[in-house]
C-alpha positions in Angstrom: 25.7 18.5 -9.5 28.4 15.8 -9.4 27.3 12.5 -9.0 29.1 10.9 -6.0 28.5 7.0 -5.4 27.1 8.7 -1.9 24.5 10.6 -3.9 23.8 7.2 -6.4 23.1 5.2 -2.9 21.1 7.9 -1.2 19.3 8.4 -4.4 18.6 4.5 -5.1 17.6 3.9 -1.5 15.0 6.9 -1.5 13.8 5.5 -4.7 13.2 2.5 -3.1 11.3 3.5 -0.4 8.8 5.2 -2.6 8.5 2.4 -4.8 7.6 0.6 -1.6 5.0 3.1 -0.9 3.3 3.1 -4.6 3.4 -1.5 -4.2 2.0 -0.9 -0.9 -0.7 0.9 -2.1 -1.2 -1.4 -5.3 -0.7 1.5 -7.4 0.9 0.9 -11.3 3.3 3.6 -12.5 1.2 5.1 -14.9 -1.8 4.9 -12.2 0.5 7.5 -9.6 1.6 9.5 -12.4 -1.6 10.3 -13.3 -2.6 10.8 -9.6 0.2 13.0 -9.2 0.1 14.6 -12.5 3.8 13.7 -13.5 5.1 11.6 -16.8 5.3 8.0 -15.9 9.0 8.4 -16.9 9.6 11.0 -14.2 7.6 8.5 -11.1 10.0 5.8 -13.1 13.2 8.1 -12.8 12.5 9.0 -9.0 11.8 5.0 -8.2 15.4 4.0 -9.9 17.2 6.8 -8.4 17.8 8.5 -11.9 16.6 11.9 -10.9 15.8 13.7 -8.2 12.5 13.1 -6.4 11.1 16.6 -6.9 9.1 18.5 -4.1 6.3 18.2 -6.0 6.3 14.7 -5.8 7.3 14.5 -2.3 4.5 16.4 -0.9 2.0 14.5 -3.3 3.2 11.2 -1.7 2.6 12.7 1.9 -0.8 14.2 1.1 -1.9 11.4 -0.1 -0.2 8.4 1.4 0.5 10.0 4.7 4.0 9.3 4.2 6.7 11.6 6.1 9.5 13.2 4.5 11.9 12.5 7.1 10.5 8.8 6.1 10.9 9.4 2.4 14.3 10.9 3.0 15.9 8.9 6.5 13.6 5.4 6.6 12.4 7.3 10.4 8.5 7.4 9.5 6.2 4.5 8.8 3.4 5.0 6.5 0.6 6.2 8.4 -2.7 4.7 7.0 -4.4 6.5 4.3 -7.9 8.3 4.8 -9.9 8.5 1.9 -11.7 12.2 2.1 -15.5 12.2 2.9 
C-alpha cells in the first residue's frame, strides 16, 4: 500500500480518536493491550497512526467501549457509556 499524505492524516486522526477512547476510559497502554490481547507496541502503533488499526482491535473497542465504527472511522458516533456485564 502507498502511503499518501491522505492516508497519514486519516490514519493519525483515527489514531486519535481511539487514543481518546483508551484516556476516557483511564486505561494505560499496556492495561488495553492486555484487555485486548495485542502487544502494547501494536495499541501504540494504531494510536500514532503507524499501522493500521486492525479489525481485531476495532471490534474489541466497540465491544467493550461501546464505541461505533462509523465513530472510530468518520468522528459520527459518540461513545456510548460502557456497561459492565452482570
Amino acid at each position: 500500500m502507498i502511503m499518501t499524505p491522505e492516508l497519514c492524516r486519516e490514519r493519525g486522526e483515527t489514531g486519535m480518536r481511539i487514543r481518546d477512547i483508551r484516556k476516557a476510559k483511564g486505561k494505560t497502554l499496556e492495561e488495553l493491550a492486555i484487555m485486548a490481547r495485542i502487544t502494547k507496541g501494536d495499541v501504540c502503533k494504531f494510536e500514532k497512526g503507524r499501522s493500521s488499526i486492525s479489525s481485531h482491535y476495532t471490534l474489541f473497542l466497540r465491544n467493550e467501549f461501546g464505541a461505533s465504527f462509523d465513530w472510530i472511522y468518520d468522528r459520527e458516533m459518540i461513545l456510548k457509556a460502557h456497561k459492565p456485564n452482570s
